[in-house]
N, C-alpha and C positions, 0 to 999 in steps of 0.2 A: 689431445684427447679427441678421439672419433665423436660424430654425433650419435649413436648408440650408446656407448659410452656413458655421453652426458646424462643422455635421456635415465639411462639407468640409475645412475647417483641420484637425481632429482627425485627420484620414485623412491628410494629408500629412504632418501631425507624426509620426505613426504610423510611417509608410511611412519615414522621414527616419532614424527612430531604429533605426530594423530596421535600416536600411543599416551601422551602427557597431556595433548589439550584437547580433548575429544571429553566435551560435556554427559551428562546423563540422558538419555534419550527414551522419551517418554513412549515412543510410539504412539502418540496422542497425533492423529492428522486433523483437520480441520474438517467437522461436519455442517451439521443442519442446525447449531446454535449460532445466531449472529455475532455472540461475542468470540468465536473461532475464527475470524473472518478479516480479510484485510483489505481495503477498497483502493483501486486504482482510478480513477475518471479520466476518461477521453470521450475527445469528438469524434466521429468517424472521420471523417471531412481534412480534420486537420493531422491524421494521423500517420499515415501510409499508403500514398495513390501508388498499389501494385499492379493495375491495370490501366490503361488508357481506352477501351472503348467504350468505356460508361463515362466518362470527361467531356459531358454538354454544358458548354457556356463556363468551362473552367478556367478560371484566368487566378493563378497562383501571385501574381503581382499585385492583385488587388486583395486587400483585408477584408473588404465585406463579401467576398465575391467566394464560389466553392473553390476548395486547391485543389479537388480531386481521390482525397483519400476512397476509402472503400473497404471492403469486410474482408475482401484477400487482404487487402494492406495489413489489419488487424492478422490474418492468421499468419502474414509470413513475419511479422515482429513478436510476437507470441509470447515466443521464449522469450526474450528479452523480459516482459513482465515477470511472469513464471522467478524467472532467475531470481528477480526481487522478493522476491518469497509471495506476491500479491495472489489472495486467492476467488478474488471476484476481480472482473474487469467490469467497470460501470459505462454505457458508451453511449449516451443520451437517446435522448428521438430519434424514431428513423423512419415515419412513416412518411409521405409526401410531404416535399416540403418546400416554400421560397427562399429559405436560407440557410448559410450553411450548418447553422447550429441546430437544426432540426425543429426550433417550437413554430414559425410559421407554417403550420400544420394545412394538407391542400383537400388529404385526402386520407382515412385513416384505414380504408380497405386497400391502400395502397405502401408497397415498401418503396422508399425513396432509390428511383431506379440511379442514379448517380454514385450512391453508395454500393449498389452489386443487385442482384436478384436474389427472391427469394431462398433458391435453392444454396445461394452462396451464403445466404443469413444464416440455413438449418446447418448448412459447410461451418461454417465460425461456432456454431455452439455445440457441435457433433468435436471439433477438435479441441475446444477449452477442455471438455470436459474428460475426455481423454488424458489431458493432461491434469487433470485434476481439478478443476477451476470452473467456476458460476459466471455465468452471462448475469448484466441485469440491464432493463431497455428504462428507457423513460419514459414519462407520460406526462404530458402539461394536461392539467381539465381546462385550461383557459388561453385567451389571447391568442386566437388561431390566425390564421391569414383573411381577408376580407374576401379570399377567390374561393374561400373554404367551400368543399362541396354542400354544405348547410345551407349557404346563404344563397344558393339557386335553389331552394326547393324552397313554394310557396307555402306549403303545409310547416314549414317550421320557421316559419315568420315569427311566430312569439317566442322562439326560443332566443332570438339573438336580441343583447340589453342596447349593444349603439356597434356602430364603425369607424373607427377614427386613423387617422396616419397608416393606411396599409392593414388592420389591425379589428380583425372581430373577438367582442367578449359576448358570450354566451351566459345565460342566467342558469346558476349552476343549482337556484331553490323551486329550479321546474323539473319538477317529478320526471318529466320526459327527458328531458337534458340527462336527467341522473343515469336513468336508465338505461341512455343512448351510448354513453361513456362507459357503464358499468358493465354492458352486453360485449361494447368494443375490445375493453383490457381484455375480459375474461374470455372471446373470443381469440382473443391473440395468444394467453399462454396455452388457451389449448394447440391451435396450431401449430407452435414454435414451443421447444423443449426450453425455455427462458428458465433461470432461477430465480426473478425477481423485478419487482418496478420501482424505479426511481419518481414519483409523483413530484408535481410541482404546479406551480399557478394554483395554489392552497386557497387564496384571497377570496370569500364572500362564498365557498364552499361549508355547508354545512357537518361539522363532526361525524354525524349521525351517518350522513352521504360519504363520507371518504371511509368512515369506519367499516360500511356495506360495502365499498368497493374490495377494500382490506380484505374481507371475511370470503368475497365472492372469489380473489385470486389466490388464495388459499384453500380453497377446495379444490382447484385443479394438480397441485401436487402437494409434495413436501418433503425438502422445504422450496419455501415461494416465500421469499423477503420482502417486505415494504416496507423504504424507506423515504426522507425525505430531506431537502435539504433547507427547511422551509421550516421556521416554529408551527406545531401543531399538539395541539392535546390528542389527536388521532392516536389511533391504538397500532403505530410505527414500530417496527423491529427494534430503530434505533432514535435515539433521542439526540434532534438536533439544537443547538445553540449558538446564536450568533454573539453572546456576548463569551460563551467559551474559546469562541474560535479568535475572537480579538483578544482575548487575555491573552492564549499560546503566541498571537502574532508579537504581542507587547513583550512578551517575559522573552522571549529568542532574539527580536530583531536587533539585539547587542546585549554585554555582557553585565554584570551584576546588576538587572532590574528587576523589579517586585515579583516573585514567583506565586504569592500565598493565593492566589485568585487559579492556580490551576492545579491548586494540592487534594481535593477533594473528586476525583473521575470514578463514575460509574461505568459497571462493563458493559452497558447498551449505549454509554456514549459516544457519539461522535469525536473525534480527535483531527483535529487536523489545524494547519496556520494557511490556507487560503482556500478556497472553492473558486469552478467556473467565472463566476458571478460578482467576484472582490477582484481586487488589486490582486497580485502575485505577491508573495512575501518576499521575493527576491526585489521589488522596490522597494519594499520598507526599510529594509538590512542598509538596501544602499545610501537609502537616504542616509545614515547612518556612518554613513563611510566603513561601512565593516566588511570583510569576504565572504558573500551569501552565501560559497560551497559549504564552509564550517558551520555559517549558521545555521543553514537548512541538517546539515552532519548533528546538530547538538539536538535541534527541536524532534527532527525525526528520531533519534536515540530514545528521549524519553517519551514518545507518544508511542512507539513499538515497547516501550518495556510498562507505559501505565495502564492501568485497567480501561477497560474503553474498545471501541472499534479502528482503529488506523486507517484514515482516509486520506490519499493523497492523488493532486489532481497529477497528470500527465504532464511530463516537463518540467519538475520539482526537479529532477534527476541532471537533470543538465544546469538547474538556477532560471529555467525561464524567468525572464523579468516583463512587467506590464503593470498598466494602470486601467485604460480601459479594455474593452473585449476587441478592439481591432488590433491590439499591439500585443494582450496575456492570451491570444487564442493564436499565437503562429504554428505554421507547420514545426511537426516534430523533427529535431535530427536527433541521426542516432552517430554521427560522426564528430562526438565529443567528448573531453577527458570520463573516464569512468570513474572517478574517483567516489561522486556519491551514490551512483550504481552497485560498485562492489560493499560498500558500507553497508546499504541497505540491505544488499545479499547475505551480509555475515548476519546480522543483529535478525535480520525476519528471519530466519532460519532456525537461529534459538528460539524465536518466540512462534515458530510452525512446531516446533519438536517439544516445547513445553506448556502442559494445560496449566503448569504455575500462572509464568507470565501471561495464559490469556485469559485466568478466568481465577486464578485464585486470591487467598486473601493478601490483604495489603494494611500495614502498620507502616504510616507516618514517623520518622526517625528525628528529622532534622529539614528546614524551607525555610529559607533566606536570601533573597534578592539572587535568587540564581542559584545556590546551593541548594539542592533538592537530596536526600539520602530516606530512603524506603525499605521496607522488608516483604519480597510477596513471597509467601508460604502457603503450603498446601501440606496433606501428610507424605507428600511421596516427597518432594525436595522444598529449600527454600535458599533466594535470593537474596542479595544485598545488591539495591541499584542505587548508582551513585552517580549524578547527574552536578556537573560542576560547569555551570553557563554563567561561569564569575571570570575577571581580570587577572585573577591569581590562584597557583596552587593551595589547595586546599586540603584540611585531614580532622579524621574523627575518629573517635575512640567508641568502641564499642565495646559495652558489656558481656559477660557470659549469659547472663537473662536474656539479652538482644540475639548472640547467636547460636550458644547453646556452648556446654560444660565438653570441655575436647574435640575441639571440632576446627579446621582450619578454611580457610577463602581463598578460593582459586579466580586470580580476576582472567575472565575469558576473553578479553579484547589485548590486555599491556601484559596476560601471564604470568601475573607477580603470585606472588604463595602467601598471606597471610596468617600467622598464628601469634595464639595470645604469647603476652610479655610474661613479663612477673608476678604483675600484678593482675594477671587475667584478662589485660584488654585487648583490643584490636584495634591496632590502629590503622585505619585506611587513607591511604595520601594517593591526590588526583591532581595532575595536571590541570591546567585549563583549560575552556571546551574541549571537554571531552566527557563522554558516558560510558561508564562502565557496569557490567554485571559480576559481580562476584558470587560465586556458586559455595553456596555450604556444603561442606564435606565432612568425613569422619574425620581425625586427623591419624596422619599416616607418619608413619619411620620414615625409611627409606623407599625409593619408589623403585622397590626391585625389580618388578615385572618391565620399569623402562630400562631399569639399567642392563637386565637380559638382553630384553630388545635390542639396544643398542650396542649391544657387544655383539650380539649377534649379526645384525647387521652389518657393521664397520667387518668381521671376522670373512663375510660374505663379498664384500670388496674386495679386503685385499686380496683374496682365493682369484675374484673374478681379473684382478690387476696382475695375478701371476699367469693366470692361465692367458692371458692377452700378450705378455709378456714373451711367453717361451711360444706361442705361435707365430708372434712378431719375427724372434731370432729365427725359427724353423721355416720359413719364409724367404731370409736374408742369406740361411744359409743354403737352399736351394735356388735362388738365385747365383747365388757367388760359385755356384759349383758348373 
């Protein structure tokens, strides 16, 4: 069989199978509500050095030292995000800085020239957004560098509290301080088309102070996000929790452990099993002796299908593994199995195409050390997610109260077809790690419109195998003549 050919068969199989598992599509995209929203976090630095003449003092050998990434870097891996369905990329600090994570801050009228130039910054956020997708920058209020341009000017002598190790902390309950920060941000989104600030260095800032910076970057557009990664009663888009994010790391990094502690997600939560800042969860798993691609495959399943925001740092996708920031902050590769890439493709995808999954209601079914089984409903469609991060296959029976009087379940990852018994139930059986979504449906006869399909198609083959056929012969026989 020629390569034409081939290619052809593929395209109708393709085309055949869309017809039977191709979901309801909400045309719901992702707007200006945060709970629409799915966060990636990287470092510039450690991302993609697509250019070499901004690579001063860059030495890739060394952990604490810049590897060189840069904002080209960011736009020529792009797609790669995208792909993942992620619709903000978070990309820390980026103004002047001594190191490569951006908070040793030098100078904040300045963009940290290492990472690319201005115009290459307005470049990166002129092309996300093209592709549909929200920039968001960081901003530390604290802990800058001791070179910080503050601490050469005698007039702001009282702003700074002490200098220690490298390391100025600024008094963030002086009025001027407040103001000097809040002028900064706000002078930034107006410059830069940014959809948002990642805040941090929280500590000994006043609510009242962070809430006014909130309010001031919010009048330059909308939407304009703040968030944080940082406990804050601040008036934040999203609500973060560190003792959340340890429950998820606990209830994944192996199989039948205590789930009840992450049965309750708000949709302004944060969702995630590690940040910048923590361990990676891929040492946890391993401690564990378990294979962190499945684990991170189970935890990410159900934090994509439960209410909340989906936050995952840069390098989940591959299993990065780390303990501290010199070892969980390495250069990204992109020359590794895809296995958690494509997963994450299929499952964000459903949850881009459905306002269920990202924002509607949620009924509690069944949470047991791993067994987690849910309802998210809205009036337009409703789910059954079944999240089985237990040692053994598993199965539950569902009522017609639970999913409705004629109605069948189409699970959209294994494509099995679910309809009640005799006695009305459904029963749903799941391997081990693994997450599924099952899609309520009407319940149907026979699926005529595939069975066309696919008569038609196959009918369209062989035509195409006759007519290949007798040009082959008409070919051999002008040859032989």
């Amino acid at each position: 069989m020629n390569v034409n050919l081939k290619k052809w068969v593929v395209t109708v199989l393709l085309i055949s199978g869309l017809w039977l598992t191709t979901t309801q599509n909400t045309n719901a995209e992702p707007n200006g509500s945060i709970h629409n929203e799915s966060i990636y976090d990287l470092l510039v630095d450690r991302y993609f050095n697509k250019v070499v003449s901004n690579d001063v003092d860059v030495n890739a050998q060394d952990p604490n030292a810049f590897a060189g990434g840069d904002f080209l870097g960011i736009i020529e891996k792009m797609d790669h995000i995208k792909d993942m369905g992620f619709t903000i990329i978070s990309i820390g600090p980026i103004f002047a800085t001594e190191t490569y994570d951006g908070k040793r801050i030098l100078d904040f009228n300045e963009i940290e020239k290492r990472f690319g130039t201005p115009e290459e910054f307005q470049e990166l956020i002129k092309v996300a957004h093209k592709k549909g997708m929200k920039i968001v920058v960081g901003f530390p209020l604290n802990n800058y560098s001791e070179n910080h341009n503050w601490s050469m000017d005698p007039s702001k002598k009282d702003w700074i509290v002490k200098t220690e190790n490298g390391v100025m902390q600024v008094d963030l309950t002086n009025p001027k301080v407040q103001q000097a920060l809040k002028q900064t941000i706000v002078d930034f989104t107006k410059k830069y088309d940014i959809d948002g600030v990642n805040f941090s260095e929280l500590q000994g800032a006043p609510i009242s102070f962070v809430n006014d910076m909130i309010a001031g970057i919010k009048e330059v557009r909308n939407p304009m996000y703040a968030i944080a990664l940082e406990e804050s009663d601040a008036n934040f888009d999203t609500h973060y929790s560190n003792q959340l994010l340890v429950d998820f790391r606990e209830a994944f990094k192996n199989t039948d452990l205590p789930s009840e502690r992450i049965a309750s997600t708000n949709d302004n939560d944060l969702l995630m099993i590690d940040q910048l800042n923590t361990e990676r969860f891929t040492y946890f798993s391993a401690l564990e002796n378990m294979f962190p691609p499945t684990r991170i495959k189970t935890a990410m399943g159900a934090i994509l299908a439960m209410p909340g925001v989906p936050y995952m740092s840069y390098g989940t996708e591959i299993a990065m593994n780390g303990q501290v920031p010199q070892e969980s902050h390495q250069v990204m590769n992109f020359r590794v199995d895809e296995d958690i890439t494509n997963y994450l493709k299929d499952i964000n995808s459903i949850r881009n195409k459905s306002e269920t999954l990202r924002s509607g209601k949620t009924e509690l079914l069944k949470n047991e050390n791993g067994y987690i089984v849910f309802k998210r409903y809205s009036d337009k469609e409703t789910f059954i997610v079944v999240i089985n991060n237990t040692s053994a296959t598993q199965r539950i029976d569902l009522s017609s109260d639970v999913v409705g009087e004629n109605k069948e379940l189409r699970g959209i990852f294994e494509q099995d077809v679910v309809r009640p018994d005799k006695d009305g139930k459904y029963k749903l059986v799941l391997d081990r790690e693994l997450v599924e979504l099952y899609q309520v449906t009407d319940r149907k006869g026979l699926n005529t419109s595939y069975i066309v399909a696919m008569c038609v198609a196959y009918l369209m083959f062989i035509i195409f195998l006759v007519i290949v056929w007798k040009k082959g012969k008409q070919k051999n026989s002008k040859q032989n003549n």
